[in-house]
N, C-alpha and C positions, 0 to 999 in steps of 0.2 A: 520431409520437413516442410510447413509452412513458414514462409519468410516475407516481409516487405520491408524495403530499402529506400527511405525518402532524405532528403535533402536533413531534415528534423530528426532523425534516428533511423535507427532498425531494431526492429522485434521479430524475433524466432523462434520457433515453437518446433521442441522434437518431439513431443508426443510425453515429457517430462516436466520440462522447462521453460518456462516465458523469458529469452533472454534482452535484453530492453537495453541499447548500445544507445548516447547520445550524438546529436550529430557532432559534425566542427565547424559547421557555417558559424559564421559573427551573431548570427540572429537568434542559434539556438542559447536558452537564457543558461545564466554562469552557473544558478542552481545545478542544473541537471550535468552541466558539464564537470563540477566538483565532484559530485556525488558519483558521476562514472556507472558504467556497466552495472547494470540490477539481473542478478537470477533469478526469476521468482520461479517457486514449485508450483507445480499444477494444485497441491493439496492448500495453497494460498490464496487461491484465487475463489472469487464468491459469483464473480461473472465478468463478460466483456461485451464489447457494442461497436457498430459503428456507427455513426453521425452521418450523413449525409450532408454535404454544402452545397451552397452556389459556387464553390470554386473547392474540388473537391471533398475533405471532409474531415472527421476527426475520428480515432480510433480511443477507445477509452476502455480502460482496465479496473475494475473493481478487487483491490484485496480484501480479504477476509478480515471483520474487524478483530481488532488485537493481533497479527497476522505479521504485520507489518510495524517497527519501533519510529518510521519518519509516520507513515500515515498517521501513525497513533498521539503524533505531537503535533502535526497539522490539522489535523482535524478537516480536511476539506478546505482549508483556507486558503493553499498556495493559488494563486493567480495560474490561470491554464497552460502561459508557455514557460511557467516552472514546474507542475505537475509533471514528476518522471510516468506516470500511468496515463498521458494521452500523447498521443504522434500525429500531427497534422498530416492528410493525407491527400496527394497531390493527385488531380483533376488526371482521369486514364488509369491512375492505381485503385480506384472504388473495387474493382472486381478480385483482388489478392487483398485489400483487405477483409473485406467481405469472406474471402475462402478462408483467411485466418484466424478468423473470429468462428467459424463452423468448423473449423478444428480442433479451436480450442475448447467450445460450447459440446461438442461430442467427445472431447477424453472426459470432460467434468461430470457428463452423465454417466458412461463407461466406467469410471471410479468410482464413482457414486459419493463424489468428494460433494458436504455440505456446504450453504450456503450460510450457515451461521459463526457464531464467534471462536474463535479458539483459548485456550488458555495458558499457551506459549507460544514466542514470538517464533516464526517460520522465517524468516529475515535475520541477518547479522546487524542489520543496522549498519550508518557510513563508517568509513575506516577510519581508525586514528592511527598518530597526534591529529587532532582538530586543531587551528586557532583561525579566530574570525575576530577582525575589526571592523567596529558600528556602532553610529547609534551614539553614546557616552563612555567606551568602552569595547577592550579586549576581551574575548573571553576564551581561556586554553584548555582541551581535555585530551591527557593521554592516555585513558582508558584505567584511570585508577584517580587523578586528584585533578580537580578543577582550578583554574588561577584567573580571577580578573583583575584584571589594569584598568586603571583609568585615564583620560586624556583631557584635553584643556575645556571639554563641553560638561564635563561633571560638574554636577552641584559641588560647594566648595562642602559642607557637611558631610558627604558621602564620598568625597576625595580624601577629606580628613583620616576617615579609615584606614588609608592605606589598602594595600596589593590583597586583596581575599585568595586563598588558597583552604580547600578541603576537599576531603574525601568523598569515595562515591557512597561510600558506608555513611557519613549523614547527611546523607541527601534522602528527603522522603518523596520528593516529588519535582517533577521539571516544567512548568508554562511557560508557552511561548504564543504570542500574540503578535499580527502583524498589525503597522498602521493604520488607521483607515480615516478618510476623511484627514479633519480637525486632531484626530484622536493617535498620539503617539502609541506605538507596539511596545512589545518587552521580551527580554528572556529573563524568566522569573526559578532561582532555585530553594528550594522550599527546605529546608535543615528540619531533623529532627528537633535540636533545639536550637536557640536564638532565632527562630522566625521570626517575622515582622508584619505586620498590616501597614505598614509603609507604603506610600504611592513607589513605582519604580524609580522615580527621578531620584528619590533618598534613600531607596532598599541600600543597603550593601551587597544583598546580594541576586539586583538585579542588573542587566544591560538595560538601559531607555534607549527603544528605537524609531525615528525621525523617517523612516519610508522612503531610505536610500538605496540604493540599486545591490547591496552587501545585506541587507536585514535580512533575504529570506535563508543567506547562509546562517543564519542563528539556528533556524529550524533542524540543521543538519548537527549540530551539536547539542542540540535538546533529543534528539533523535539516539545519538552515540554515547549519549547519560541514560535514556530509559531503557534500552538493550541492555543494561548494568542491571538498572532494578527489582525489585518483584514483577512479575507481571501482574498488571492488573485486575483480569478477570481470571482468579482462582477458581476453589473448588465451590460451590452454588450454597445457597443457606441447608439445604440437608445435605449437601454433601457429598453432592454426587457432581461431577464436573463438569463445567459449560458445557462444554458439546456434547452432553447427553440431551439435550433440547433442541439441538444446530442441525436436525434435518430438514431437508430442503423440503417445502411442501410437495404433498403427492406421495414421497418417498415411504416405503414401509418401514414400518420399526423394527429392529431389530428384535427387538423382545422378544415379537409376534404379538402385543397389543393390537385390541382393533383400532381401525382411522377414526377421523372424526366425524366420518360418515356411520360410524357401528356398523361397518361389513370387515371380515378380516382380511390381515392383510396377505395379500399374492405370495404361495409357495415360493421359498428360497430356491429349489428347483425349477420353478416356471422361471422367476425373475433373474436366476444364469443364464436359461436359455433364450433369452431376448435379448439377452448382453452379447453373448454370442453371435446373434444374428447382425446385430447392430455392426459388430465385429466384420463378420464375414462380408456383410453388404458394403461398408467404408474399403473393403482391401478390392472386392466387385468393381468399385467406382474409381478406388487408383489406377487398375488396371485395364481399365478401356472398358471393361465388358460392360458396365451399367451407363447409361449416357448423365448427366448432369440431374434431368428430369424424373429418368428414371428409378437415380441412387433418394432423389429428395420425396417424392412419392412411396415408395419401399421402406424409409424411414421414419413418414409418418404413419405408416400402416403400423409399424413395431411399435412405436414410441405412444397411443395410444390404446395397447393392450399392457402398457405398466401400470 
């Protein structure tokens, strides 16, 4: 098992699973400490890295898009010490993360797990009951009916409305927006019918959020409504399913199509027995017999005849 243990979390990796613990220092942010323990499957993952610092560094995890129902409502937006997929990595640990990230980067090639989108969520999404106060408003989901309240910052128009409560059933869609600048955030739910083109501040049924230290919790209940949903990326306009496109470059097709080079692709035979070697040289290098240099030389020799 690769493992690294920082003050900011831990991440463990048995050769299945990316398991992503938060820390409980004060500094690590409430996001991640709400949201709690992430399993992510190896077959989630599209890649990982580490950063290098001047004072240690950053470990970052890339899920598979659609993969994941929080990524898929953040969009890349969350601010880095809310990001449950990076761990600051403290100055002397470079080298375990470093080996954690070539563990993970070798089962990804070893499964031969793509690099492209999926077409169901690989994630549960956060637990419920949710509720989050922010912004101009409560917003509650217990994994069947939404309820917002409102508090003394609502427009009086959209207070007028009274307490919103509905189903996950007409909900067509969830945005979530963080503030920025000048520019207030939102959690925006989108109804089959009585939509609105409403600014948030007068939606009914948005949250307007002011870029308090609670907003990026909204994320996490836009997150535990689209894990309800359709998933977004179905089956492709003829029909056949996303990830019949989601090979990672280089990789052969399963068809036996040629590459996009017009040479065919490498025997199903040849390309086991690489996997294999790949195999036997990783179990070489646990066991003392291959030195560091050795195991990483050996493995570009293999990983060059795919």
């Amino acid at each position: 098992m690769a493992e690294i243990l920082q003050k900011d979390g831990t991440w463990a990796f048995d050769g299945d699973t990316i398991r992503i613990v938060p820390g409980r220092e004060r500094g690590v942010h409430l996001l991640r400490q709400t949201l709690g323990e992430l399993a992510v499957p190896l077959t989630a993952v599209a890649g990982i890295a580490f950063e290098p610092g001047r004072k240690g560094g950053r470990l970052r995890l890339r899920p598979r898009d659609g993969a994941d129902p929080l990524a898929q409502a953040v969009r890349g937006r969350l601010p880095d010490g809310a990001d449950p997929y990076q761990l600051a990595v403290e100055p002397g640990r470079t080298g375990v993360a470093e080996y954690l990230v070539d563990e993970v980067r070798n089962a990804l090639l070893l499964e031969q797990v793509p690099e492209g989108p999926t077409d169901r969520y690989l994630l549960p999404g956060p637990a419920v009951p949710l509720s989050v106060g922010a912004g101009d408003g409560t917003v509650s989901f217990d994994g069947e009916w939404v309820r917002l309240e409102w508090n003394w910052m609502t427009e009086e128009g959209k207070k007028s409305a009274g307490t919103r409560t509905f189903p996950v059933a007409d909900i067509q869609a969830v945005e979530w927006l963080p503030s920025h600048g000048l520019e207030n955030g939102y959690l925006r739910f989108v109804l089959v019918k009585g939509a609105t083109k409403a600014p948030p501040k007068h939606d009914p049924h948005a949250i307007e959020l002011y870029g308090f230290k609670k907003d990026p919790l909204m994320a996490l209940v836009a997150a535990a409504v689209l894990a309800r949903l359709p998933h977004p990326s179905g089956a492709g306009a003829a029909g056949r399913p996303a990830l019949a496109n989601a090979l990672p470059p280089g990789a052969p097709d399963p068809s036996g199509a040629p590459g996009t080079d017009g040479a065919p692709a490498a025997p199903a035979s040849d390309h086991d027995a690489l996997l294999r070697r790949l195999r036997e040289l990783g179990e070489l290098h646990q066991s003392g017999i291959l030195t560091a240099d050795e195991f990483a030389a050996a493995k570009q020799a293999v990983l060059k005849r795919f």
